[in-house]
One Martini backbone bead per residue (centre of mass of N, CA, C, O) as a GRO file, in nm:
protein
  259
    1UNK     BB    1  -2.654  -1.774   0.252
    2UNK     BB    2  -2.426  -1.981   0.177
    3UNK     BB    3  -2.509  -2.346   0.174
    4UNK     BB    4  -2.231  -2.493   0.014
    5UNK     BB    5  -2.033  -2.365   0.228
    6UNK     BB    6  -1.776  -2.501   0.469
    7UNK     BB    7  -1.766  -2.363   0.784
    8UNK     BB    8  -1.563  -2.262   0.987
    9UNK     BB    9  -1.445  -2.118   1.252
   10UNK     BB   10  -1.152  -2.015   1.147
   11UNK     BB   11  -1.258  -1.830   0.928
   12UNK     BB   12  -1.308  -1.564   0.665
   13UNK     BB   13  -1.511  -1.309   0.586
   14UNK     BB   14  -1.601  -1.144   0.240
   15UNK     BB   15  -1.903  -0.947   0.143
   16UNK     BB   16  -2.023  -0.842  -0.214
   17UNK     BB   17  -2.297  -0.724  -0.304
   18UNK     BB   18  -2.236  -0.625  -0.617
   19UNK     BB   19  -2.175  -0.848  -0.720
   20UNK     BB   20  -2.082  -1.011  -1.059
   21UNK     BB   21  -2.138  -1.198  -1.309
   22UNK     BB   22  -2.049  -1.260  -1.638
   23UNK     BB   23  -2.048  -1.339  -1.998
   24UNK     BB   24  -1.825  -1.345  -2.211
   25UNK     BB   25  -1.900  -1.425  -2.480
   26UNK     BB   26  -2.170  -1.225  -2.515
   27UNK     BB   27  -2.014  -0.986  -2.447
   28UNK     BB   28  -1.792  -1.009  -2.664
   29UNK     BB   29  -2.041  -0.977  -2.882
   30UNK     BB   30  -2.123  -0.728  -2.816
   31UNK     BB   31  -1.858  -0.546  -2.871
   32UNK     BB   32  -1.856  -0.624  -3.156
   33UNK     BB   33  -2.101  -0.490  -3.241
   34UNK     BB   34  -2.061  -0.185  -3.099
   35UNK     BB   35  -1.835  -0.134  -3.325
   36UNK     BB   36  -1.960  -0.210  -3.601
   37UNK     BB   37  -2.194   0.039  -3.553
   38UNK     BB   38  -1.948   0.250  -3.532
   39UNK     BB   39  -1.738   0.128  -3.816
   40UNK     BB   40  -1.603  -0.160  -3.748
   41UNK     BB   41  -1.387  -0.373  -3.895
   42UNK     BB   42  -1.405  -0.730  -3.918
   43UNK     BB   43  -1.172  -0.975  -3.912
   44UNK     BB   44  -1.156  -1.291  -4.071
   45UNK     BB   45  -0.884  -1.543  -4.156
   46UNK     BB   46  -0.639  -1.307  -4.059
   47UNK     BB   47  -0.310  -1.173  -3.962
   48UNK     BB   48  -0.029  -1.066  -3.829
   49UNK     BB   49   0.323  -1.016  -3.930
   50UNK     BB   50   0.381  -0.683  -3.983
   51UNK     BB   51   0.552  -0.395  -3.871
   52UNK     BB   52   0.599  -0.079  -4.022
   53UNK     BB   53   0.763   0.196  -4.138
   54UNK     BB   54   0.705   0.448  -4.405
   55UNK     BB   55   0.709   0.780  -4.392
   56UNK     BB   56   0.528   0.794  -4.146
   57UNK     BB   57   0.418   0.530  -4.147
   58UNK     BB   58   0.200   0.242  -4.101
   59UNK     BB   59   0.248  -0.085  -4.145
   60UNK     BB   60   0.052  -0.372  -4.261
   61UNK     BB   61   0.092  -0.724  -4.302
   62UNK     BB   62  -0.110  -0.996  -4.383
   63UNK     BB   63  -0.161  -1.326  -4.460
   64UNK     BB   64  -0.356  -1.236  -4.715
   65UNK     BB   65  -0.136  -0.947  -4.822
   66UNK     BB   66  -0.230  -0.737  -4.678
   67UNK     BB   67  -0.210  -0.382  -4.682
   68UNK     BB   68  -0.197  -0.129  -4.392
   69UNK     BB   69  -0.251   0.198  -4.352
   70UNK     BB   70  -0.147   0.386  -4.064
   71UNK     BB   71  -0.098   0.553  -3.790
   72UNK     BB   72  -0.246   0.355  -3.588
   73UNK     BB   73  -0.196   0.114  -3.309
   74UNK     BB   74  -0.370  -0.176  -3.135
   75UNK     BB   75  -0.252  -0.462  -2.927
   76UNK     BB   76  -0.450  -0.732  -2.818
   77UNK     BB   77  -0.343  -1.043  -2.811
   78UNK     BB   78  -0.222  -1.168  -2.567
   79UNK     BB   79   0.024  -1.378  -2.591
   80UNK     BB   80   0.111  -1.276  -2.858
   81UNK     BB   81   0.244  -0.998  -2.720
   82UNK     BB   82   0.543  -1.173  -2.722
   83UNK     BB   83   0.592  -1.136  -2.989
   84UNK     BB   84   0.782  -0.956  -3.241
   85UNK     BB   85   0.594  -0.683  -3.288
   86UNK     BB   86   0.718  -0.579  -2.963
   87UNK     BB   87   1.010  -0.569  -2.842
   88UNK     BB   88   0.965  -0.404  -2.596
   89UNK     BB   89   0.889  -0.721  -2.417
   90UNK     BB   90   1.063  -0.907  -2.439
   91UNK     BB   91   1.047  -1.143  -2.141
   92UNK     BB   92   0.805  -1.018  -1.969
   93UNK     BB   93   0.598  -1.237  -2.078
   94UNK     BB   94   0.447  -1.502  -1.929
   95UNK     BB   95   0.274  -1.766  -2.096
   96UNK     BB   96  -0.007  -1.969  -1.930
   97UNK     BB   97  -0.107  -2.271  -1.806
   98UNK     BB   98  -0.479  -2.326  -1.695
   99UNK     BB   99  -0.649  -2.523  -1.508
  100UNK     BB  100  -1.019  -2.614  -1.544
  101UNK     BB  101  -1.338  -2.668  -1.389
  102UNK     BB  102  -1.614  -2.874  -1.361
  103UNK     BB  103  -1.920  -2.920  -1.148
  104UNK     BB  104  -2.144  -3.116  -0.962
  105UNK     BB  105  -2.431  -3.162  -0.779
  106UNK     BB  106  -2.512  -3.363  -0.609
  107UNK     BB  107  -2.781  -3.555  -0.521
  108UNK     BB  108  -3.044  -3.306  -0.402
  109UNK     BB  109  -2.841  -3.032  -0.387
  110UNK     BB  110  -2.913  -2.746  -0.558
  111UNK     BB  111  -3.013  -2.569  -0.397
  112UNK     BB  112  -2.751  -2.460  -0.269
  113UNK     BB  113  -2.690  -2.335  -0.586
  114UNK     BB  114  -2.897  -2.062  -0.631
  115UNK     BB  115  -2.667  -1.858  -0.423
  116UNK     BB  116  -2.416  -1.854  -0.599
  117UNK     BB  117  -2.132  -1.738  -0.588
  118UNK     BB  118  -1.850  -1.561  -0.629
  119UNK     BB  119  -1.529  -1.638  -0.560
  120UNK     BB  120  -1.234  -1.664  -0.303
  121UNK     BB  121  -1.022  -1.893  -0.145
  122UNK     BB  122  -0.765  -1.913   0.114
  123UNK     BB  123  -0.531  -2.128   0.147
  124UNK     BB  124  -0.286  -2.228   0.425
  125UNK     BB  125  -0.090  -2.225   0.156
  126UNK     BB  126  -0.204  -1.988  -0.072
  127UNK     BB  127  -0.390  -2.110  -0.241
  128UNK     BB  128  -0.609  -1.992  -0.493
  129UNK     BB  129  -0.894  -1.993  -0.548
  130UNK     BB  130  -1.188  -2.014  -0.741
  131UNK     BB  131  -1.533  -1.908  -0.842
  132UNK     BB  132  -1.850  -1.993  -1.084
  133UNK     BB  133  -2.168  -1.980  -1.152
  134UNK     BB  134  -2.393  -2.063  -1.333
  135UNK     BB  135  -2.462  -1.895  -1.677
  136UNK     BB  136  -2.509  -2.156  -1.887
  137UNK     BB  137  -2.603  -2.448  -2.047
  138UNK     BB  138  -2.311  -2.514  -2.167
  139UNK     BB  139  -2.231  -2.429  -1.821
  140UNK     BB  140  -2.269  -2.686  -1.630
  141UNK     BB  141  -2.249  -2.582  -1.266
  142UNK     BB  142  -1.916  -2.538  -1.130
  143UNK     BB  143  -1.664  -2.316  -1.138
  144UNK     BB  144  -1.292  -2.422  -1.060
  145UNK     BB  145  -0.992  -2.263  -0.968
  146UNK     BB  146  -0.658  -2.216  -0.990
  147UNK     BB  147  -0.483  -1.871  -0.974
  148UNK     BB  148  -0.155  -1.970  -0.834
  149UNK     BB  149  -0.175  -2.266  -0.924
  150UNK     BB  150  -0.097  -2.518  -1.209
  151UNK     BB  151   0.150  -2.325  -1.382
  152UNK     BB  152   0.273  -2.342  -1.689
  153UNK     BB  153   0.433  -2.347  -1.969
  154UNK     BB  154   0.345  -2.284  -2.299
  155UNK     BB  155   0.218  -2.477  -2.493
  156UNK     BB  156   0.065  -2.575  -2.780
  157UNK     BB  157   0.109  -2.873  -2.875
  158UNK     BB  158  -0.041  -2.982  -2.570
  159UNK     BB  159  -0.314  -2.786  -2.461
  160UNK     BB  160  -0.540  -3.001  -2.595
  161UNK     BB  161  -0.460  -3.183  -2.345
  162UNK     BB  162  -0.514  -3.308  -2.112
  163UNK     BB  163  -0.568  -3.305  -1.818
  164UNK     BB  164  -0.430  -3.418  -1.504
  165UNK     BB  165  -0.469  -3.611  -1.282
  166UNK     BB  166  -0.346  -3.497  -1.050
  167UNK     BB  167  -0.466  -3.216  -1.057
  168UNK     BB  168  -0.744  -3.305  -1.039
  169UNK     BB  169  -0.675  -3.461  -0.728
  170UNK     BB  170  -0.638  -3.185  -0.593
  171UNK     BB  171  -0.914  -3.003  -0.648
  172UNK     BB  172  -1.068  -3.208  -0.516
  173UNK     BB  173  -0.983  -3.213  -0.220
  174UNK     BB  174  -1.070  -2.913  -0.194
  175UNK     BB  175  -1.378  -2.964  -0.292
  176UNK     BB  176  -1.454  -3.178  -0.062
  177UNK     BB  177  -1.369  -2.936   0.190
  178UNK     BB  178  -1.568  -2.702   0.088
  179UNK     BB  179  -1.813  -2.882  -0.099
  180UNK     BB  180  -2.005  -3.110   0.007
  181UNK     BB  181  -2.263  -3.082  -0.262
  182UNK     BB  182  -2.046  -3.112  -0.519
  183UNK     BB  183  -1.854  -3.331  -0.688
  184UNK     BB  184  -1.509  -3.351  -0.698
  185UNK     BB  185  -1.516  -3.473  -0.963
  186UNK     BB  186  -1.496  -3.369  -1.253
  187UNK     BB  187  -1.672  -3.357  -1.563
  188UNK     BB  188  -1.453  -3.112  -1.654
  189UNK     BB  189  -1.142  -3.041  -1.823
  190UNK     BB  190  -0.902  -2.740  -1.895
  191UNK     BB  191  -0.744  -2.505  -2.081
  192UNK     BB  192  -0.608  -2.198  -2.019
  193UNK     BB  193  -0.480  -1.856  -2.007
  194UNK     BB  194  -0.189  -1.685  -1.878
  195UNK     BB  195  -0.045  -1.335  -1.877
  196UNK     BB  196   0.248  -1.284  -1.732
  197UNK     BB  197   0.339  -1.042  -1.501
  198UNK     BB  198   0.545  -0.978  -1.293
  199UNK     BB  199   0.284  -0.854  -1.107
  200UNK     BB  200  -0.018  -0.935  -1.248
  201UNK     BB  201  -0.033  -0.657  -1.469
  202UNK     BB  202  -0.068  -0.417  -1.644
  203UNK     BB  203   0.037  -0.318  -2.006
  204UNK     BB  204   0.058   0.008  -2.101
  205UNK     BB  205   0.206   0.103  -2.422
  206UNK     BB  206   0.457   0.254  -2.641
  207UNK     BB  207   0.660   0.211  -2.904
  208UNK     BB  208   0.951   0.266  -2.935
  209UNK     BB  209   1.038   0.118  -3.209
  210UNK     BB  210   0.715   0.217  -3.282
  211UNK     BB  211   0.569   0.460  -3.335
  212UNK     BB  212   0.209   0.401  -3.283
  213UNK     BB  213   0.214   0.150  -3.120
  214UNK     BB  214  -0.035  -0.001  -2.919
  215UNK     BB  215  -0.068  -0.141  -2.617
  216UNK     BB  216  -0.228  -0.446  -2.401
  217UNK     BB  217  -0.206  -0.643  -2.103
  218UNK     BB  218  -0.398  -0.876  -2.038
  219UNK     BB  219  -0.331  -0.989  -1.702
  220UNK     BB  220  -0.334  -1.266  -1.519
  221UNK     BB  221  -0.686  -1.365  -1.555
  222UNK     BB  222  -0.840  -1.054  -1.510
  223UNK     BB  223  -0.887  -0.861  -1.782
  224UNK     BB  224  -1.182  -0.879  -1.910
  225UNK     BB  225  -1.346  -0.700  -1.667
  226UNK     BB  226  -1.137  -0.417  -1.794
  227UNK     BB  227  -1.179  -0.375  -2.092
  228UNK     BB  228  -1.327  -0.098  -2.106
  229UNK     BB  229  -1.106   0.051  -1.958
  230UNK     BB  230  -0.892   0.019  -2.144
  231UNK     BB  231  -1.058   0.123  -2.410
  232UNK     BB  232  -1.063   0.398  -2.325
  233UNK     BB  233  -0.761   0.468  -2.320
  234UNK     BB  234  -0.672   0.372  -2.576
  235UNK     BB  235  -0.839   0.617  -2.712
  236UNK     BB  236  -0.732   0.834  -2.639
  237UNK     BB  237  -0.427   0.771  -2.735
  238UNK     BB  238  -0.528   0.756  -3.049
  239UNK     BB  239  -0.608   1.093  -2.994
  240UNK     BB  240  -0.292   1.174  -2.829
  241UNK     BB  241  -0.302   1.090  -2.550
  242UNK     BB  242  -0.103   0.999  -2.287
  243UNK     BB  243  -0.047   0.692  -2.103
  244UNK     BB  244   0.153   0.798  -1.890
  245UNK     BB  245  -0.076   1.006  -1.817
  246UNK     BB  246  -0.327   0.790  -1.757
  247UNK     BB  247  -0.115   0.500  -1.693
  248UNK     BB  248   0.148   0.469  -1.494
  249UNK     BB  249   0.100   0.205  -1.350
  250UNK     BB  250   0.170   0.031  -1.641
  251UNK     BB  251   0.374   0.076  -1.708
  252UNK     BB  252   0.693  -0.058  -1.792
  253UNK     BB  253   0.901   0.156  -1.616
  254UNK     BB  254   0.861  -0.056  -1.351
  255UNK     BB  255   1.073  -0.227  -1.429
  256UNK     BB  256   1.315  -0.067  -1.558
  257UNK     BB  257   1.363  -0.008  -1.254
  258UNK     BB  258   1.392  -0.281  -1.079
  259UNK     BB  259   1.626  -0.363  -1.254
   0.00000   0.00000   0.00000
């Protein structure tokens, strides 16, 4: 069925006929069409500095002067969600830098990978492996990471330097042993960002010293294809619903039982 992968005897696998791959781009701004056409109005080259309530609003700050008075706030912020706007979450996500790479197929090889899924495969040592096929022409070959492994702590400074050599040439192993069809070694690789949760899974909640700003961490790699699912609970919220009754699993109050 997929003739990319190296299938030895002791593997095993599950295979999720109706599974399929995103284009984040396209999606993302399809998403952002459909807020435009439905009324909402997108800023761009301006940010938030502060928030605070004043005689029961909240006051948003931009950095370009501008204050909007609103009700409410939904803070989507990815890893800046760690930053001071949110005072109740301080410690508890932390941002890491986590390198992708993209693969092309040996000479003679294409045909391998025309039926190529996206991917999930635990290496012997518990390393996370996974993939998606070529999407758009912008990102031609196979993109490959490790999901739980080569995570280091964000540095905004560095983010934009090679990945290391070293990094290059362990995910090269593991690609030489899975995908004979390959070329192991990347003809690109990048740093992408990963906000992580204690448990790797989503946080949405209400700021007790906010009342009316409403937060939610896509967290830990894995949050964009459930971006409208988030999006729909957080609508509801902003209209009234308690998150703490949408989304019981996912309040903050897991950890602070925990703790």
């Amino acid at each position: 069925m997929f003739p990319a992968f190296r299938v030895q005897p002791d593997m095993e696998g599950i295979v999720e006929e109706g599974a399929y791959t995103i284009a984040a781009d396209a999606s993302r701004l399809h998403m952002l069409n459909l807020a435009v056409r439905s009324g909402a109005q997108i800023r761009f080259g301006s940010h938030v500095l502060e928030i605070h309530r004043s005689e029961g609003r909240l006051l948003i700050r931009l950095s370009d002067g501008e204050v909007i008075e609103t009700e409410r706030v939904v803070l989507a912020t990815g890893c800046t969600l760690t930053d001071s706007l949110i005072p109740d979450l301080a410690g508890l996500l932390r941002p890491k830098s986590v390198p992708i790479y993209w693969f092309s197929p040996r000479p003679g090889s294409a045909d391998s990978f025309k039926n190529f899924p996206a991917f999930l495969y635990e290496l012997s040592d518990g390393r996370l492996l996974y993939g998606t096929p070529q999407i758009t022409e912008t990102e031609p070959g196979i993109k490959i990471g490790f999901h739980n492994s080569q995570q280091t702590d964000l540095d905004m400074a560095t983010q934009l330097e090679p990945v290391s050599r070293s990094a290059r040439e362990e995910i090269a192993e593991c690609v030489a042993a899975l995908f004979p069809s390959l070329d192991p070694t990347p003809y690109a690789a990048k740093k992408c960002v990963y906000t992580m949760s204690p448990d790797e899974s989503f946080i949405l909640g209400e700021s007790t010293q906010l009342p009316g700003v409403l937060y939610v961490s896509a967290c830990s790699g894995h949050g964009f294809k459930f971006a409208t699912g988030l999006g729909e609970w957080l609508s509801w919220a902003v209209l009234g619903e308690s998150l703490q009754h949408i989304a019981p699993a996912f309040s903050k109050a897991r950890f602070d039982k925990a703790g």
